[in-house]
VOGU-3710 file (C-alpha; in Angstrom, 3 decimals, decimal comma):
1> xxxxxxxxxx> 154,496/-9,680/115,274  152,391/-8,784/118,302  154,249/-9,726/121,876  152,285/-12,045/124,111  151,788/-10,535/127,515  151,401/-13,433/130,346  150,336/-11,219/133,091  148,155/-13,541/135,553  149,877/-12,742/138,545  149,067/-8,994/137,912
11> xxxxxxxxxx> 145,861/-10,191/136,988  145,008/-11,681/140,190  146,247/-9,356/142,093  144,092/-6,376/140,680  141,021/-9,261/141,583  141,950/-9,766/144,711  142,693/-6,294/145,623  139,030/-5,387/144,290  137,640/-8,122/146,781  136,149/-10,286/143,409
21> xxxxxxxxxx> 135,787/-13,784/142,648  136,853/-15,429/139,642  133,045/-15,550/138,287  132,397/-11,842/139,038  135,574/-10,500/137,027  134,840/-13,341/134,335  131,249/-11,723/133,960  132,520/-7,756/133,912  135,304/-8,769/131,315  133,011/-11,072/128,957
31> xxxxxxxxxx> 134,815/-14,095/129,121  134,264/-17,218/130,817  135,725/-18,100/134,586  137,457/-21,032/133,251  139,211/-18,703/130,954  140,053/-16,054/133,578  141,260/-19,388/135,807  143,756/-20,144/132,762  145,113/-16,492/132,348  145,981/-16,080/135,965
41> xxxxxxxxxx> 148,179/-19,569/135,707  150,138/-18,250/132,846  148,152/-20,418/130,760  146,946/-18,116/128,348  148,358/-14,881/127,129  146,218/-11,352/127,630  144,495/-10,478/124,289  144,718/-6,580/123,331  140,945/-6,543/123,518  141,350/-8,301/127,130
51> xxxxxxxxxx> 144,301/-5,275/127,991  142,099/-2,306/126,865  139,065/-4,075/128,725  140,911/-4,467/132,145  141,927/-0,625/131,752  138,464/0,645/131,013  136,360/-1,551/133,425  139,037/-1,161/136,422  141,393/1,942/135,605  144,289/-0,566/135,875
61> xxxxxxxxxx> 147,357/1,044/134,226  147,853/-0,804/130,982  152,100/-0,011/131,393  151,864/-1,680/134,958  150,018/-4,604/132,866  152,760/-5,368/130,378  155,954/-4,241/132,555  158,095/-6,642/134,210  156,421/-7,484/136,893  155,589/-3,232/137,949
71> xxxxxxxxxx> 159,706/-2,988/138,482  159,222/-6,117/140,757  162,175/-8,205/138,319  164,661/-5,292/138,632  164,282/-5,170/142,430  164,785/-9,651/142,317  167,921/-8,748/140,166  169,210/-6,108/142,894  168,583/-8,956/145,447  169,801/-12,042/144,054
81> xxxxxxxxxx> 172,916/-9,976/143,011  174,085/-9,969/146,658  176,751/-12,083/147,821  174,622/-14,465/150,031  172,434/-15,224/147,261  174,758/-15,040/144,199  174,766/-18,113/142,139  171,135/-19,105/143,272  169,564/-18,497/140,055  170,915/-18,771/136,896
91> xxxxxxxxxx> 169,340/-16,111/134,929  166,999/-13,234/134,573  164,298/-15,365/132,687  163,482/-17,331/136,178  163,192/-14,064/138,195  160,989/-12,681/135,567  158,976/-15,403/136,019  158,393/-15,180/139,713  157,637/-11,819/139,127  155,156/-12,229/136,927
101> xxxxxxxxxx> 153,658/-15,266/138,290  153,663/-14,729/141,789  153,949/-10,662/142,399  152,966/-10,662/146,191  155,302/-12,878/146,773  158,053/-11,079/144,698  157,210/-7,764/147,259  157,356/-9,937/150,129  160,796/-10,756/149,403  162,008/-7,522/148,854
111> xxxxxxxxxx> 160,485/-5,710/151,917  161,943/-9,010/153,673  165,187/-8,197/152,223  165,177/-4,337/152,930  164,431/-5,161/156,415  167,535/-7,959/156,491  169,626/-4,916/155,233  168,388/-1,749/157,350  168,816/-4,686/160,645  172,286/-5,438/159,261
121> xxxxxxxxxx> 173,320/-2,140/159,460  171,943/-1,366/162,766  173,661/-4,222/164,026  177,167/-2,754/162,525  176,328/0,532/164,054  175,796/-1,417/167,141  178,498/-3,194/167,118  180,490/0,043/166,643  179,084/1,786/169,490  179,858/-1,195/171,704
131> xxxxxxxxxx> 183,196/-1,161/170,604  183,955/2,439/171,050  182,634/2,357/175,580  185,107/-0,857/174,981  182,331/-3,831/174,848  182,120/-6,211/172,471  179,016/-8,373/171,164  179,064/-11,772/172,216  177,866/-13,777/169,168  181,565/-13,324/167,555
141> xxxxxxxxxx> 181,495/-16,492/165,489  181,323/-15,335/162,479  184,282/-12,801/162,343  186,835/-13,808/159,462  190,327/-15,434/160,988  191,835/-12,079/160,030  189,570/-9,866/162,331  189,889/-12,624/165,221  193,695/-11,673/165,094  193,126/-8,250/164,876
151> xxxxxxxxxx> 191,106/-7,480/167,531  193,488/-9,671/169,869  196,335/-7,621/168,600  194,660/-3,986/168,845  193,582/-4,620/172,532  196,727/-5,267/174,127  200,104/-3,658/174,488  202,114/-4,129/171,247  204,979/-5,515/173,437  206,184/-9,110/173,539
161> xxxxxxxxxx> 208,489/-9,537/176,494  210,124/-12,754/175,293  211,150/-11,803/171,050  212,437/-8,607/172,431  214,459/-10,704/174,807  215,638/-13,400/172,029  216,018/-10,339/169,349  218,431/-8,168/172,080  220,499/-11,424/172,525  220,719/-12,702/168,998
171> xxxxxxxxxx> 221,740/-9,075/167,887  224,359/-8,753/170,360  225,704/-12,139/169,187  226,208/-10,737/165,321  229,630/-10,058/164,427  231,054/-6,205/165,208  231,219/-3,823/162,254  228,551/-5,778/160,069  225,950/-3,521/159,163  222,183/-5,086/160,390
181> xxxxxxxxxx> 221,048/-6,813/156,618  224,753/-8,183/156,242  224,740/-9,978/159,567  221,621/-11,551/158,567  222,335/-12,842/155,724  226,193/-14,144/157,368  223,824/-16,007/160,342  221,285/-17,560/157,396  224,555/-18,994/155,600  226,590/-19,883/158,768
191> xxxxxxxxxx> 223,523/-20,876/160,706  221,307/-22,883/158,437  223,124/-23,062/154,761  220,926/-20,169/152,945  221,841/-18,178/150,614  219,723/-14,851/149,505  219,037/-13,709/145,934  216,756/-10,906/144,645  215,203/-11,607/141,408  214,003/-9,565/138,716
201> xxxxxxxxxx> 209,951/-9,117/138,353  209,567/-11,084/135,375  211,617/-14,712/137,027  208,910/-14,013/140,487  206,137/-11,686/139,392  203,641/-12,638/142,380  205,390/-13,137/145,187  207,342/-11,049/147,809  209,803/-14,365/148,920  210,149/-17,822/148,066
211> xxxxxxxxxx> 212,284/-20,173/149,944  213,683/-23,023/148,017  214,232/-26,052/150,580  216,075/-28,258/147,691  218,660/-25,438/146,661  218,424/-23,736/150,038  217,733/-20,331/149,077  215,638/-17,760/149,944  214,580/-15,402/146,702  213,498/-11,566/147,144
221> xxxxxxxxxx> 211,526/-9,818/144,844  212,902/-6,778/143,339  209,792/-4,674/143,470  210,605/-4,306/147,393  212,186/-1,313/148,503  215,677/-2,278/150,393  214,059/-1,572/153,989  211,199/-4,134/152,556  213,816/-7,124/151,665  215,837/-6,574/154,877
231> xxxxxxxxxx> 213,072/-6,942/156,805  212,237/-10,140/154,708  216,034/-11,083/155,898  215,182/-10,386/159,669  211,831/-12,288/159,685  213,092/-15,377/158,031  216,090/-15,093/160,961  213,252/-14,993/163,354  211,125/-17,522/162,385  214,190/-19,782/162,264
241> xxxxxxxxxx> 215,954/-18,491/165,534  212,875/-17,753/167,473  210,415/-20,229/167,102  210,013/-20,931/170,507  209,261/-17,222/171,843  207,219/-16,627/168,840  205,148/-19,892/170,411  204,611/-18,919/173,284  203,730/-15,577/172,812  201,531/-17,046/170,172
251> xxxxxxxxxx> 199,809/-18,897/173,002  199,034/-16,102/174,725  196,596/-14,287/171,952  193,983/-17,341/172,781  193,267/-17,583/169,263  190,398/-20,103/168,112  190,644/-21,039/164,658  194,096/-22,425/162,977  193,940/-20,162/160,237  194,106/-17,372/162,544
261> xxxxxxxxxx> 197,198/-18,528/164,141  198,934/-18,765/161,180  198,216/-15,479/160,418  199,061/-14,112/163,627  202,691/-16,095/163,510  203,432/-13,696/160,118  202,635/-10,731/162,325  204,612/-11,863/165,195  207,367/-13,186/163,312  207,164/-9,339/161,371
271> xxxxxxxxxx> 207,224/-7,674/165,001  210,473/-9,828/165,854  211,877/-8,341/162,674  211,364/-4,938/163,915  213,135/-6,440/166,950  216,015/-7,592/164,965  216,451/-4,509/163,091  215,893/-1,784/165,838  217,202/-3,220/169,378  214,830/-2,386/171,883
281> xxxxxxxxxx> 217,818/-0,849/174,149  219,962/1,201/171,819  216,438/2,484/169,427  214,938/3,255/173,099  218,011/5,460/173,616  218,220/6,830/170,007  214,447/7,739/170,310  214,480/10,164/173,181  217,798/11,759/172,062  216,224/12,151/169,432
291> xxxxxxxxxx> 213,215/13,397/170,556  211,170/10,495/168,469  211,865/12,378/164,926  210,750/9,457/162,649  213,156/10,558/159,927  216,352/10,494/162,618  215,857/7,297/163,357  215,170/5,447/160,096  218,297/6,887/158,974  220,099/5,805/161,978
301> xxxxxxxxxx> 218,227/2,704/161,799  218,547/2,103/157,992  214,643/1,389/157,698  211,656/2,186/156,769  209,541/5,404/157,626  206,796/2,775/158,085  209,257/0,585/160,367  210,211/2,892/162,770  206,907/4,512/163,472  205,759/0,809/163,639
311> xxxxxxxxxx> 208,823/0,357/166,040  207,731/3,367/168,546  204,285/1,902/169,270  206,344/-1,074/171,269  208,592/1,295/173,257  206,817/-0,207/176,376  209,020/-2,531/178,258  207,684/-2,277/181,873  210,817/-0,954/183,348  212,280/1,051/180,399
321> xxxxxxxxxx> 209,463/2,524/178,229  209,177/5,268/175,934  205,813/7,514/174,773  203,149/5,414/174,537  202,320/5,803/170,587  199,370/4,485/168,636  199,516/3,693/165,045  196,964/3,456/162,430  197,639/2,396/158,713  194,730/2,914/156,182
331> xxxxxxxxxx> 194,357/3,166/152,431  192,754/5,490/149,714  189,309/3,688/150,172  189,399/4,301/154,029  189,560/0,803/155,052  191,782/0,739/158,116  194,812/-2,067/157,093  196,036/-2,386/160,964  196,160/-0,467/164,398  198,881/-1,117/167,112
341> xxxxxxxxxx> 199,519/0,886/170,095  202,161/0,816/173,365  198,913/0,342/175,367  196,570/-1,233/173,207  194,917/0,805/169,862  192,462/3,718/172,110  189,532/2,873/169,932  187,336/3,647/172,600  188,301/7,333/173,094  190,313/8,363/169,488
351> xxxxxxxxxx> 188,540/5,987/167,213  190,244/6,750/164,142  187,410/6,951/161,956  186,807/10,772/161,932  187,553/11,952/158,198  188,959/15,017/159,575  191,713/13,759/160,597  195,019/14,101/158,858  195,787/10,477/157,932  192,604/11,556/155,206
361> xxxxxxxxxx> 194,075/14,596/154,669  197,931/12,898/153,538  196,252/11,561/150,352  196,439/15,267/148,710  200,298/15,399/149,918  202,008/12,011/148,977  205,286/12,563/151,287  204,362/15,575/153,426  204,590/14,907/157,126  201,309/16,681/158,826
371> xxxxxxxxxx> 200,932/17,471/162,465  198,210/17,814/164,533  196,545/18,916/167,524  193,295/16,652/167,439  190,407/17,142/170,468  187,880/14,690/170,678  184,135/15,698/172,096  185,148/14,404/175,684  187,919/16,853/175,966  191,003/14,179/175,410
381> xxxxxxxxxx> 193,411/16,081/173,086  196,376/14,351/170,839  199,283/15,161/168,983  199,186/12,982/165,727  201,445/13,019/162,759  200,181/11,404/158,825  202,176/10,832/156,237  201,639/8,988/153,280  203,462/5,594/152,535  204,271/3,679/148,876
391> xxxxxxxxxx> 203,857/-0,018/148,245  206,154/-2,202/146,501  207,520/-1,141/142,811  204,451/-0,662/140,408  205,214/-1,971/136,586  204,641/0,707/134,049  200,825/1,419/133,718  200,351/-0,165/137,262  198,639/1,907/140,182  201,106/1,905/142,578
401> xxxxxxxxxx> 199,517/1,166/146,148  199,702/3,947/148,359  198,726/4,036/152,151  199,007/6,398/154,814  199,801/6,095/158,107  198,833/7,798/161,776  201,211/7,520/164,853  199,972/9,861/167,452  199,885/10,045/171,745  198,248/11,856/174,179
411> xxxxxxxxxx> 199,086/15,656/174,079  201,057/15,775/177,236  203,786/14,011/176,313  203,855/16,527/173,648  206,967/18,639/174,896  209,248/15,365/174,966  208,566/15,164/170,821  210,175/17,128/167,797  206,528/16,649/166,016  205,617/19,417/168,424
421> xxxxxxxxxx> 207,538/22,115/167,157  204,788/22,005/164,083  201,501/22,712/166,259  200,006/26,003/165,892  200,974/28,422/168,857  197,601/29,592/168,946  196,550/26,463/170,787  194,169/25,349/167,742  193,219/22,207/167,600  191,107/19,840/165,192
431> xxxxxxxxxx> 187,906/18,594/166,365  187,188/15,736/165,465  185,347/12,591/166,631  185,893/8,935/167,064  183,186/7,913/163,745  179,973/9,939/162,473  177,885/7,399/163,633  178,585/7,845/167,149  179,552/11,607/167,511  177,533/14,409/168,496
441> xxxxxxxxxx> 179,538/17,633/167,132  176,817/19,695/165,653  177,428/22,110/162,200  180,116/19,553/161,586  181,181/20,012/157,904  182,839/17,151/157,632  179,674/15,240/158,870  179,181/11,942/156,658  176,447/9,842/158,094  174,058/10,886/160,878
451> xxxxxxxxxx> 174,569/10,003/164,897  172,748/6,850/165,923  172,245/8,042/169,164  170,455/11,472/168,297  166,903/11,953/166,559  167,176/13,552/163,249  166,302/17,388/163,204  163,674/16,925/160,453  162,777/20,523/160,052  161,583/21,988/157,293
461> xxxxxxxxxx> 161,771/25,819/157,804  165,423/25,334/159,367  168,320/23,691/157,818  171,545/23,608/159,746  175,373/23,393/158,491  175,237/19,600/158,722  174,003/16,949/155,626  172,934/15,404/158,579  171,127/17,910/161,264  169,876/16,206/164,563
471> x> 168,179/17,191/167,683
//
């Protein structure tokens, strides 16, 4: 059975782009400008002898002719598959039809919607560039609650005078020779009448904790890792025991939306756990004695590698403080999960972003602690240590999640940590950047997208070490 080809828009564009009328294409093609009128609606389907006719008489390509819409309905699909416009048309039939009935417009929306997307991504790389001299753009209303509370966390000291206060106090008040987890869970049943269970993965299969309020119990899951449930012990302490400190310190972020604030109560209330667990005082003490060795100090500690790297970046009580660490979490896919640092996160100068670094590099060496010397282009060296980190207990034929982290400081505090010890003698150091997009190194290797603030070295007879060569 022979396929009906409706073609008009084609149709009229091939007129139009001739510079004929209706009558004068009627008269070349033997049929009648009514007729012609009736095929370019969609009205009436393109006859084989009509096809071959248009091909002869005007060297139109008779695939182009029959096609959907010249490629036009693929490049609709690509468009209407994005997330803004997802669920505005219901099927392919209706974006074959606008591109076959109305083909100029068709390209108009796709070089509309390239242009949307190259302008989108300028204003990201923008937006990055701002943020790395320490700016910000001021139309921030449509960050997600999450980023609101991130940026307020990653741009100040990771301190908070008054839970370190009410942490130090309600630690000291725990009784003597109870280990950290057991005098939690003596103040949850003296204090407010809870009792602590873990249950199995098949009773609570989605959730870390539940608290019951009608049987006053507060249920851990067993795929947590022991440091993971006692730290579930110390924030529920501290969002109990604390609740005014956590407040006011809450308060201070300035935070605009509600659903930001809530989330930025969780990461308080999991900062005042750290608290809890690791005294500011006595983990001060037990850091420079022991020259900040992350594995001393979660054994002395009974935590987490992740916790007491986490702890180190708040070392920075203004009278007492320790090194001033930095600490950057980020998973297999390279999206960064959180920064924190004693002095606020130095995006402007280390960035974090630079895929030589060794947090990138961990990955390949689940476990293995890496040290490094990192210089940036400006000159500012740092010592950084990456190791990689394991998520809560995978079922059998689960991917486990895996993340790694990076706590580093400036290099001259260098001789004050064990981490040292690990740094070539020869002085070498990795040279890295703070993101592609905004460094200059040239023959970088490593290079992944090109600098937006250099002209591309588009020459043909000389191609440098770079994917990306610039001038």
């Amino acid at each position: 059975m022979e396929r009906k080809v409706f073609a008009g828009g084609r149709v009229r564009r091939v007129r139009q782009g001739l510079g004929l009328t209706q009558t004068a294409m009627a008269g070349a093609l033997g049929i009648s400008p009514s007729y012609l009128n009736l095929i370019e609606r969609n009205q009436r389907p393109l006859t084989v002898q009509l096809l071959l006719k248009l091909a002869s008489t005007y060297k139109v390509d008779l695939d182009a002719l029959q096609g959907e819409g010249g490629g036009l309905a693929a490049q609709l699909r690509e468009i209407f598959a994005d997330p803004l416009l997802a669920g505005e048309i219901p099927g392919d039939q209706e974006i074959v039809e606008v591109a076959e009935a109305a083909p100029n417009a068709a390209l108009a929306t796709v070089k509309l919607y390239r242009a949307y997307r190259e302008q989108a991504a300028r204003l990201s790389d923008l937006a990055t560039l701002l943020a790395s001299e320490g700016r910000e753009m001021a139309a921030t209303g449509s960050r997600m609650p999450i980023d609101e509370v991130r940026q307020s966390l990653e741009r100040r000291p990771n301190f908070f005078a008054r839970i370190e206060d009410a942490a130090e106090t309600l630690a000291k008040n725990f009784a003597s020779g109870d280990d950290t987890p057991s005098a939690l869970r003596a103040w949850l049943k003296a204090e407010r009448g809870i009792t602590v269970r873990t249950l199995p993965t098949h009773v609570m299969p989605d959730l870390r904790r539940r608290y019951d309020r009608h049987s006053m119990r507060l249920f851990l899951s067993e795929r947590l890792s022991p440091f993971d449930r006692n730290r579930e012990l110390a924030m529920e302490v501290a969002l109990l025991s604390m609740t005014a400190e956590i407040d006011a310190e809450l308060d201070g972020l300035v935070l605009q939306t509600a659903e930001a604030r809530r989330i930025a109560r969780f990461e308080l209330a999991r900062y005042a756990a750290h608290a809890l667990l690791m005294p500011y005082g006595s983990f001060l003490a037990a850091a420079m004695r022991a020259r900040y060795d992350i594995d001393i100090l979660r054994s002395r500690f009974d935590v987490s590698f992740e916790q007491a790297a986490s702890r180190l970046t708040s070392l920075c009580r203004p009278e007492v403080a320790g090194i001033p660490f930095f600490l950057m979490e980020m998973d297999h896919a390279g999206n960064v999960v959180r920064r924190a640092g004693a002095q606020g996160f130095p995006q402007s100068r280390f960035g974090g972003h630079c895929p030589k670094l060794g947090i990138h590099s961990a990955f390949a060496e689940p476990g293995r602690i890496l040290v490094d010397r990192v210089e940036l282009p400006e000159g500012d060296v740092f010592l950084t240590v990456s190791r990689t980190l394991e998520g809560p207990q995978a079922d059998f034929g689960e991917r486990i999640r895996r993340t790694a982290i990076l706590i580093g400081c400036d290099l001259r505090f260098s001789g004050d940590v064990a981490y040292a010890n690990a740094l070539p003698a020869t002085g070498f150091a990795v040279a890295a950047g703070p993101a592609c997009r905004i460094c200059e190194r040239k023959a970088c290797l490593s290079r992944a997208e090109p600098p937006i603030t250099r002209p591309l070295g588009l020459d043909e007879m000389v191609t440098g070490l770079s994917a990306f060569d610039f001038q």
